[in-house]
C-alpha positions in Angstrom: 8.3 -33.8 -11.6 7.2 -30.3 -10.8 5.8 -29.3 -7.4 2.9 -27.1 -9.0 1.0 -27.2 -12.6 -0.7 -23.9 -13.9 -4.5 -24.3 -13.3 -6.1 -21.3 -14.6 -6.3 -17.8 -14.4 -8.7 -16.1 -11.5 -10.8 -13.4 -12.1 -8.2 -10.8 -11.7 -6.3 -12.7 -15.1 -3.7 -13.4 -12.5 -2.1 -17.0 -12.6 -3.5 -19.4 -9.9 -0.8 -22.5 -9.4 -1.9 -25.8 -7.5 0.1 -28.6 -6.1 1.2 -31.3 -9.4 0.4 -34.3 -6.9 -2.9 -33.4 -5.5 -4.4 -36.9 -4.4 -8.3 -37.6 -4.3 -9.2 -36.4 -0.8 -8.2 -32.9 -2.1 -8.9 -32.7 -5.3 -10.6 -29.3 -5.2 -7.7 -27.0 -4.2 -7.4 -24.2 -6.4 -11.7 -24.3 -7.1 -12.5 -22.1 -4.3 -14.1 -18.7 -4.8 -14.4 -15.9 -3.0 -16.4 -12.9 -2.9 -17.2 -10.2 -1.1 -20.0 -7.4 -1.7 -20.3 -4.3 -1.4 -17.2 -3.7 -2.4 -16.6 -1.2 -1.5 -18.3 -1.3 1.9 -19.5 1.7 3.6 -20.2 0.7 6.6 -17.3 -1.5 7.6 -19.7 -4.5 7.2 -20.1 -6.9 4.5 -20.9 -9.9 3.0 -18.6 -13.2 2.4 -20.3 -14.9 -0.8 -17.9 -18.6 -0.9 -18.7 -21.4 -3.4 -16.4 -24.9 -3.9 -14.9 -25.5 -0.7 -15.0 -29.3 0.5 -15.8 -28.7 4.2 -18.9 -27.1 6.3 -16.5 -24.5 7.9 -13.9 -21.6 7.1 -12.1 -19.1 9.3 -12.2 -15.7 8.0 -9.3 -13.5 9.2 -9.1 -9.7 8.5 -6.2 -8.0 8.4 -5.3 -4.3 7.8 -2.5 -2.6 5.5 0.0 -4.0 7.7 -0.8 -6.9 8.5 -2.1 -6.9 11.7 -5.1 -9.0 12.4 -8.6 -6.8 13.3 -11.6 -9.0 12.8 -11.7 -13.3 12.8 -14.8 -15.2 12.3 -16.1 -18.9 11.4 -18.3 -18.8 8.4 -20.1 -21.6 7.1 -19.1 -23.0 3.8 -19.7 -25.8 1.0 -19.3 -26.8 -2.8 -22.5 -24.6 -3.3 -22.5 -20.9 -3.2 -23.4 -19.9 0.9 -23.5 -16.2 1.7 -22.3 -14.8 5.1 -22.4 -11.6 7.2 -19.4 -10.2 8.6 -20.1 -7.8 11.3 -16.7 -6.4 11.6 -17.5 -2.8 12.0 -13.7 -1.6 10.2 -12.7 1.7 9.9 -11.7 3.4 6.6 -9.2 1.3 4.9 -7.9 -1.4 2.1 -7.9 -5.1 4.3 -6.9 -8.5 3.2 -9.6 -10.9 3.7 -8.5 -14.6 3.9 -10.9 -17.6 3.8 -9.2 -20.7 5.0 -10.3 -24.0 5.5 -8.2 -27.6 5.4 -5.7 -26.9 2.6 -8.0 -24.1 0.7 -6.6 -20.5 1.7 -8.0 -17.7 -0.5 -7.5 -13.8 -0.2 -9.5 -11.0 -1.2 -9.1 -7.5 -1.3 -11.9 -5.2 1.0 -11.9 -1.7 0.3 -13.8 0.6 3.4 -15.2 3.8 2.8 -16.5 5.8 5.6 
């Protein structure tokens, strides 16, 4: 039995792959969406815009080109869309912002210009 089954393709048209033997309690793994806006941001701020996550919290960490962790926040989340701020005042730069929450771990792309 394979460990992972093609589930669909995100909105990049990259492949997104979730666990073959994903039991009830998790069943939405791989449904999570994130988005953030503006994008790019010119202030360093921005908003986190997350829809299907089965829980009431996420931790947003922000990390920089190499890595290194700048900003980390608990936002609120759910099945339905829920915006939230991010205050994380970031200098000029490309970052990797990751949602996570239980099993759901989602990465986005955050383009600063200042």
């Amino acid at each position: 039995t394979p460990l992972y089954s093609s589930a669909a393709s995100d909105v990049y048209k990259r492949q997104v792959y979730t666990p073959a033997n994903i039991n009830s309690v998790s069943n939405n793994l791989g449904k999570e969406l994130v988005s953030l806006f503006p994008n790019p941001s010119n202030s360093g701020n921005f908003t986190v815009r997350t829809s299907g996550f089965n829980a009431e919290n996420a931790t947003v960490i922000i990390t920089d080109a190499v890595g290194k962790t700048v900003h980390t926040q608990t936002i609120e989340v759910g099945l339905t869309p829920v915006n939230n701020t991010v205050n994380a005042n970031l200098a000029a730069g490309v970052y990797n912002v990751t949602c996570t929450s239980g099993t759901a771990r989602v990465t986005t792309k955050l383009v600063v210009n200042k």
